[in-house]
N, C-alpha and C positions, 0 to 999 in steps of 0.2 A: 386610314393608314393600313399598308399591309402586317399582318403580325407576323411573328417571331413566333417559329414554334424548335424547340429543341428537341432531338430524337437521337437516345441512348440505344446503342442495340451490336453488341458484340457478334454477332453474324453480319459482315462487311455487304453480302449480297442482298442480304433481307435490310438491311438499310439503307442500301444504297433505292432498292427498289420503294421501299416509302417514302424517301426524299424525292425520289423521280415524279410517284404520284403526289405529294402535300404542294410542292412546285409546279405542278399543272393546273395546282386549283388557285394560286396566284400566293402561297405563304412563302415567306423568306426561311430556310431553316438552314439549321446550324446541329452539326453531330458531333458524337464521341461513343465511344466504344465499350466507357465502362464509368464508376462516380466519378472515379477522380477526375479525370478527363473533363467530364460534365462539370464538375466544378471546376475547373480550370477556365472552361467557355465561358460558363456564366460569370467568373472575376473578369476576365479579360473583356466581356465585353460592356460596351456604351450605355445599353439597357439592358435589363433585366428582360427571357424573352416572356410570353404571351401563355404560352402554353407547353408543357413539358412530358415527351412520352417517352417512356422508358422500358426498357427490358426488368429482368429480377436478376437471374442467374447472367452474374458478370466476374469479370475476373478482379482482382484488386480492391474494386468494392459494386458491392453488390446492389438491387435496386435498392431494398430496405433502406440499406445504410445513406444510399443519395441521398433517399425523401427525408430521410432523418436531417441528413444535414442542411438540406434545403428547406425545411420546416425552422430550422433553429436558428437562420439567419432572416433577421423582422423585413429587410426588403422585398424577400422573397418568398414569404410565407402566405400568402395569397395568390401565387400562380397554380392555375391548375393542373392536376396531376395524372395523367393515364398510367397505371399501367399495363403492359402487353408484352406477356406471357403465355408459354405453356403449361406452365402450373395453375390450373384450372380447379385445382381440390378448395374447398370450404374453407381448410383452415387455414392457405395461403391468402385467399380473398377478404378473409376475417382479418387476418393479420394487417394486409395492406391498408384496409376500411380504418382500422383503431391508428394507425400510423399517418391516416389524415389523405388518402389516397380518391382522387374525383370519380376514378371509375375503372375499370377493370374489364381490357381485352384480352379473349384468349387466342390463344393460335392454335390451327389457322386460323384466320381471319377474313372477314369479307371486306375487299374493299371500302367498299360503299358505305360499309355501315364504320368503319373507321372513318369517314370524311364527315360521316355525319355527326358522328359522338365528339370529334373533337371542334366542328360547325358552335355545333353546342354550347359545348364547357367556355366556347371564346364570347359566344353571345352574352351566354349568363355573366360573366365574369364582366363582360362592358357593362353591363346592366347596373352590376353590382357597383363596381365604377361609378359610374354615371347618378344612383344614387347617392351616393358617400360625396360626390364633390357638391352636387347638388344640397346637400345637408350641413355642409363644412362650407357651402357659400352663405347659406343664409343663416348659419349661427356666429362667422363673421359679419355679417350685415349687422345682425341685432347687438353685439359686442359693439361695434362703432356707436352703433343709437345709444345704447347704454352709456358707453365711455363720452361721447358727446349731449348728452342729456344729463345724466345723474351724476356725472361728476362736474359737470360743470356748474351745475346749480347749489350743492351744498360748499364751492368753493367760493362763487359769488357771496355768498353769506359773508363767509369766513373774512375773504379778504375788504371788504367794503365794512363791514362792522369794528373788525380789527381797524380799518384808514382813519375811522370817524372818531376809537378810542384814542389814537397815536396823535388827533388834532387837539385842541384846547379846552378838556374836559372841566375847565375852572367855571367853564359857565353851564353848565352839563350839571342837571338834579339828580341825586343817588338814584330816584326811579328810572332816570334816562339811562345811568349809568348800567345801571343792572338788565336793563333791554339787550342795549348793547352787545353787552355779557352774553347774556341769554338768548341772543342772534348769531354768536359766535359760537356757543356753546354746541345747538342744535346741528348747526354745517359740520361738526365739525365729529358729533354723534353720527349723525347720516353718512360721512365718509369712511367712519371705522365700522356701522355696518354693511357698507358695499364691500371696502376691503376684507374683512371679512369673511364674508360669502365667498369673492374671486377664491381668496385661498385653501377657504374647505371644500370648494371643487375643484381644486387642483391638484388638493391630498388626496380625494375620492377619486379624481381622473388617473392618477398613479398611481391607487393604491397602497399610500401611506395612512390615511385613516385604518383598511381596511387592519393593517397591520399593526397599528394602534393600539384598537378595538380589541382584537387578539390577545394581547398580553394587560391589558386592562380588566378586561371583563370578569364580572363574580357575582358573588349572587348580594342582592342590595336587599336588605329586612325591615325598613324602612324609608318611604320616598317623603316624609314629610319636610326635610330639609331643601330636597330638589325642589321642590311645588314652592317653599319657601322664596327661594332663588330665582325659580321663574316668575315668579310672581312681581320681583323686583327687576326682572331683566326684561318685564314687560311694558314699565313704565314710560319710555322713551316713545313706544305706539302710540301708549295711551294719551302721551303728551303734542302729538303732532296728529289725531285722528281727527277728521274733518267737524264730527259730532262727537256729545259727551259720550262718552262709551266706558260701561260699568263693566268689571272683570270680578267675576262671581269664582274662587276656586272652590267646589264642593272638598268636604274633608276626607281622607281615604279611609276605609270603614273595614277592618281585616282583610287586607289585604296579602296575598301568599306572598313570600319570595321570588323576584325573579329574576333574571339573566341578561346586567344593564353593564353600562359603566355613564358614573353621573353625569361629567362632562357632555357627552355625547347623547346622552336622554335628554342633557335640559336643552341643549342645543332645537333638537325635535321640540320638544313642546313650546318653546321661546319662539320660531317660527312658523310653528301652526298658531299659536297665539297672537302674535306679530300680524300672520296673516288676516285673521277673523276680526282682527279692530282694524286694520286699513280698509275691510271692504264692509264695515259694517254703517252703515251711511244715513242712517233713519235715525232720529232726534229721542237720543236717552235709549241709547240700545246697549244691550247685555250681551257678554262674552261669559260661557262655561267652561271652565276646564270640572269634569268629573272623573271618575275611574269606576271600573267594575274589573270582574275576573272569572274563568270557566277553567275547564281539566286541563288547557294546552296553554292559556294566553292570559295574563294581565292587560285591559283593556285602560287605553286612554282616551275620551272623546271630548274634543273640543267643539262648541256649540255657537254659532252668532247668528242672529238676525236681519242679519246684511242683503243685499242685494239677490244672492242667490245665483248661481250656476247653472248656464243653460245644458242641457242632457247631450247636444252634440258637443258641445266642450268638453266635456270630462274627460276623453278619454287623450284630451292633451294639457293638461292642468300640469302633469310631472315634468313635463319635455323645459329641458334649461329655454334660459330666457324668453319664454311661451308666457303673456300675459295678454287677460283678454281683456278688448275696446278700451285697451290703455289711451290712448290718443280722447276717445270721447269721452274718461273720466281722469283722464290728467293722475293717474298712478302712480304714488313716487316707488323706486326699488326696481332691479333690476329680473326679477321673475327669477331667480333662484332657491328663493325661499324653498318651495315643496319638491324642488327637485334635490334639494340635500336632504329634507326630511325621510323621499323615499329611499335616499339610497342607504342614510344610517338604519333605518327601520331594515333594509333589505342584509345589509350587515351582521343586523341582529338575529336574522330567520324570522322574522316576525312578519305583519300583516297588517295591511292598509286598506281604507274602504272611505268611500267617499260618499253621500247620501245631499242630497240637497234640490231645493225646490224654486224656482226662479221668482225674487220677489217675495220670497218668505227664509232665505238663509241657509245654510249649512252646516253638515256634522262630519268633521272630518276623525274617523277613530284609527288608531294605531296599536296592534298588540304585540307584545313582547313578549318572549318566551317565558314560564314560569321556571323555576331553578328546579 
């Protein structure tokens, strides 16, 4: 499709003569004379355009002040920015650079090299495009497989266990009885941790965790309660994990103060634990949680014996709904787990590291800041 290039430029002749040439190279463009103007175009029109060049020195408002307002409205804060001026000094080029500006012509100018600069900024910008819808297809795709997989299966539970109680439990033995129970119970465990998950990244996607976090955080002088809690918010793994799988917490051994908030640490450790019994798949295998501590970081490292992570994977284990040969190992959860772990960790200024050996298991370590 042809783009839309808008061109600011309070000298009538010097813009009339860049729309003459952007029009010969087949761009549809749209002028104005100064910001206001320019924002006027851009409300008025259909679309938002493609590419926007602009002058500095304008009357009413000036280039600054455009990019500012066109920066501050989210539709239009991805369009690319030229400016093209005679103010050629440092500290205008600096200035425009921190104000979020793509690139910087001065005048005079060469043709040529203006058809190609903004060639360019149109390419990349499809590019960039072209990525992002690409990324936003296939994380709806895997949101469908999820919502059509994972929810439908601990609802199956629920509803079918529940039909069997509501029928004529008079002939039904207390052990039948409490199956039941205990089939209903689990679907029903499984759906509050999906829901769950959706909702802590949703807080994370907007930025209400991060703000959370903020007026939450202090310094915590003992984690032995935490470790307590997770320890118990573990069980519900431990109780659907394919094999027995023993959860070892090591005891914390002087450890410094550091710079948490509880909620939000157990949350991390409950899903790197979470994680390490679902993949731990070899008959009588051991989960660790231990800790250690150095000049910068309280160190947490979770340890299993499980299957192990092949070395081209790792570097997408974080990426939302990213789980690997789910299909060949029938994986309940929706692959969220370590992509909330890394982004509370990353909240905290802290530090992740991932270490692991295919077929011998993994140590996932997370540090936190010390207070």
């Amino acid at each position: 499709m042809t783009a839309t290039i808008l061109v600011l430029e309070d000298d009538k002749p010097l813009m009339e003569g860049i729309r003459d040439m952007l029009e010969l190279q087949g761009y549809r463009i749209l002028t104005a004379t100064n910001g206001v103007e320019g924002l006027r175009v851009m409300q008025s029109s259909s679309k938002p355009p493609d590419l926007i060049v602009s002058d500095i020195m304008m009357p009413e408002m000036d280039g600054y002040r455009f990019l500012e307002a066109v920066q501050s409205n989210p539709k239009w804060v991805d369009i690319p920015f030229i400016f093209l001026t005679a103010r050629g000094d440092k500290e205008d080029v600096r200035e425009g650079r921190m104000l979020g500006a793509d690139d910087y012509v001065i005048k005079p100018f060469d043709a040529d090299d203006l058809i190609v600069r903004i060639a360019s900024k149109l390419r990349r910008s499809r590019q960039l495009r072209q990525t992002q819808e690409t990324r936003l297809a296939e994380i709806k795709r895997r949101i469908l497989n999820v919502l059509h997989h994972e929810f439908r299966t601990p609802l199956t539970y629920v509803v079918a266990y529940s039909d069997l109680l509501e029928g004529d439990i008079s002939s039904m033995s207390l052990d039948e009885i409490k199956e039941l129970l205990s089939g209903v119970s689990s679907g029903a465990q499984r759906l509050r941790r999906l829901v769950e998950n959706f909702i802590l990244l949703v807080e994370i996607e907007t930025g209400e965790a991060a703000a959370t976090f903020a007026w939450r955080k202090h310094p915590i002088p003992d984690i032995t309660s935490i470790l307590s809690a997770v320890r118990e918010n573990a069980q519900y793994a431990l109780e659907v994990a394919k094999v027995r799988v023993t959860l070892e917490i090591v005891p914390p051994s002087n450890l410094p103060l550091l710079i948490s908030d509880e909620e939000f640490l157990k949350i991390v450790l409950t899903r790197l634990l979470d994680n390490a019994i679902k993949f731990s798949d070899k008959p009588d295998s051991v989960v660790t949680l231990s800790t250690s501590f150095d000049d910068r970081y309280v160190y947490f490292h979770v340890t299993d014996r499980g299957r192990g992570i092949p070395q081209e994977e790792l570097p997408k284990i974080f990426e939302i709904f990213y789980q690997i040969d789910r299909h060949k190992f029938e994986d309940q959860g929706i692959g969220a787990g370590l992509t909330i772990v890394k982004h509370i960790v990353e909240m905290h200024s802290g530090v992740i590291h991932v270490q692991s050996r295919l077929g011998e298991g993994s140590t996932f370590t997370i540090g936190i800041p010390r207070a």
